[in-house]
LUMDRENDO-889459 format. One line per 3 residues: number of its first residue (from 1); their letters; for each residue x, y, z of N, C-alpha, C. Coordinates in steps of 0.2 Angstrom, whole numbers, always signed. Atoms other than C-alpha are relative to their C-alpha. Layout:
<nodes>
NUM) A) X,Y,Z,X,Y,Z,X,Y,Z ~ ...
</nodes>
This chain:
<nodes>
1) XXX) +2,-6,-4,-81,-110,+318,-6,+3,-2 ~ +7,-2,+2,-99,-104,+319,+1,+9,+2 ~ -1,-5,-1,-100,-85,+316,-7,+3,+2
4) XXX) +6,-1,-1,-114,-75,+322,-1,+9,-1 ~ +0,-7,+1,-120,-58,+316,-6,+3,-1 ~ +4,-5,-2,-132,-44,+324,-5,+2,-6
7) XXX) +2,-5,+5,-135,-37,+308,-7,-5,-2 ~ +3,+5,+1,-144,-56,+304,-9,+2,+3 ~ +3,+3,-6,-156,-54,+317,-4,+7,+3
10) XXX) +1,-8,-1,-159,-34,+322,-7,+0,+2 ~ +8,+0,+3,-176,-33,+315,-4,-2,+6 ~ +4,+3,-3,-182,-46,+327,+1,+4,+8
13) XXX) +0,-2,-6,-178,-37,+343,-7,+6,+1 ~ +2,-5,+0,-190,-24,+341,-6,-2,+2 ~ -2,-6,+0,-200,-17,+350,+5,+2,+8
16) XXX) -5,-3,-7,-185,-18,+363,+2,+4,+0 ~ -4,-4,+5,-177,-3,+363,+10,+0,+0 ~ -6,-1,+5,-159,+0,+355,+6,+4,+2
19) XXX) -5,-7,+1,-146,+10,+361,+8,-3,+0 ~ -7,+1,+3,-128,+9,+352,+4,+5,+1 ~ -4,-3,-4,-112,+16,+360,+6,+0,-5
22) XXX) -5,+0,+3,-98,+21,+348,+5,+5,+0 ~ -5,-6,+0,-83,+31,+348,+3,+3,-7 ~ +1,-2,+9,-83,+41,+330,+6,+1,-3
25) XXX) -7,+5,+5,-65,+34,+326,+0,-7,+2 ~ +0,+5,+1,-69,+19,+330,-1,-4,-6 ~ +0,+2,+2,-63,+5,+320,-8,-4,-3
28) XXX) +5,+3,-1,-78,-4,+322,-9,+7,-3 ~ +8,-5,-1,-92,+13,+319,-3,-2,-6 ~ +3,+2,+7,-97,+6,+300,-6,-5,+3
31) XXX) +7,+2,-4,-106,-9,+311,-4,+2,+5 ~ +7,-3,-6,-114,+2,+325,-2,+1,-7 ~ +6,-4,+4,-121,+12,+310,-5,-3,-3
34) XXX) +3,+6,+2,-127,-3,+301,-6,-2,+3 ~ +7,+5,-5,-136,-12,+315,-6,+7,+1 ~ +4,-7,-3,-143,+7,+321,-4,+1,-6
37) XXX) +3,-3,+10,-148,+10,+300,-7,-9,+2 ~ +6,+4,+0,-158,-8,+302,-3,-1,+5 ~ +5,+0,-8,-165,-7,+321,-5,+3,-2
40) XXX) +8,-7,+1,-183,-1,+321,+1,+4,+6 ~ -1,-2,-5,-187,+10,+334,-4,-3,+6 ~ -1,-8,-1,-187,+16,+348,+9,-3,-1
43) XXX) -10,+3,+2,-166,+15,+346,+3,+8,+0 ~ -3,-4,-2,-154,+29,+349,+7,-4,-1 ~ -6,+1,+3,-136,+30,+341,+6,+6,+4
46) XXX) -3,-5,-4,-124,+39,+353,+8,+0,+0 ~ -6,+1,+0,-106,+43,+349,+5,+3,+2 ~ -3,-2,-4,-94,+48,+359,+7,+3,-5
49) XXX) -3,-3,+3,-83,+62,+350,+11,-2,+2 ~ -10,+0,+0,-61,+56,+347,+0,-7,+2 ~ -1,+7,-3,-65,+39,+355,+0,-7,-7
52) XXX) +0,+5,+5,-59,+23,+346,-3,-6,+2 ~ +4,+7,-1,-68,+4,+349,+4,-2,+7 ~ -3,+3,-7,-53,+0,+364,-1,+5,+4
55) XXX) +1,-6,-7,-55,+17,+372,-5,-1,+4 ~ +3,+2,-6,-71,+11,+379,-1,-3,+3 ~ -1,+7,-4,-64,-3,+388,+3,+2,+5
58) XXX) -5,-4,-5,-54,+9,+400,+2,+5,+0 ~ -2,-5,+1,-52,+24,+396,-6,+7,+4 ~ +6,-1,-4,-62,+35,+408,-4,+6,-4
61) XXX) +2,-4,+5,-64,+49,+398,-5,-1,-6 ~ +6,-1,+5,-75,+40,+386,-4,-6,+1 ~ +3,+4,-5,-80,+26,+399,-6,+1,+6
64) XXX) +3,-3,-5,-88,+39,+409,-6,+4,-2 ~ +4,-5,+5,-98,+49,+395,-5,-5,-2 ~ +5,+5,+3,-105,+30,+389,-3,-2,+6
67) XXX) +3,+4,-5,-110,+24,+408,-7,+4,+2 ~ +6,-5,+0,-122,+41,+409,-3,-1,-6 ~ +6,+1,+5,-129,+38,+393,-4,-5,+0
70) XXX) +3,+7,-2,-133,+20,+399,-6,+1,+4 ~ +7,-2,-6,-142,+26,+414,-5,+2,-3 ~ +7,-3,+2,-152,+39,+406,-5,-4,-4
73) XXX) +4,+5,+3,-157,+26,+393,-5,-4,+4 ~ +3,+5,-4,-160,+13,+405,-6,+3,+3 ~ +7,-1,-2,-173,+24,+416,-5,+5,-6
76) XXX) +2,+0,+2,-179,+31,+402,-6,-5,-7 ~ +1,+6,+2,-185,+14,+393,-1,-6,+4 ~ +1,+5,-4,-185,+3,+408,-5,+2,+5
</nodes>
């Protein structure tokens, strides 16, 4: 099984810019903070307050707080 990991590879992305979506009980928030600690910039870390890694797959309350941070990035950076 071939594994593949962001953290490998971050650096070269640059200068695309970066924005990482976590919810600040997410199981998962050690590797946003990681990837977002070795991303250059531009890059933006945005965490969504009580949310865990599954709540943003459905949960509207913190599916709806990440789809506006997407926007504003996108026309901010695109």
């Amino acid at each position: 099984m071939l594994q593949f990991s962001a953290l490998d590879t971050v650096d070269l992305l640059t200068p695309t810019p970066l924005l990482v979506i976590a919810g600040d009980q997410a199981e998962t928030l050690g590797q946003a903070e990681a990837i977002y600690a070795k991303a250059n910039e531009p890059k933006e870390l945005h965490l969504l307050p009580g949310g865990t890694h599954f709540d943003l797959y459905d949960q509207a309350e913190y599916v709806d707080p990440a789809i506006s941070k997407i926007d504003a990035f996108f026309k901010k950076h695109l």
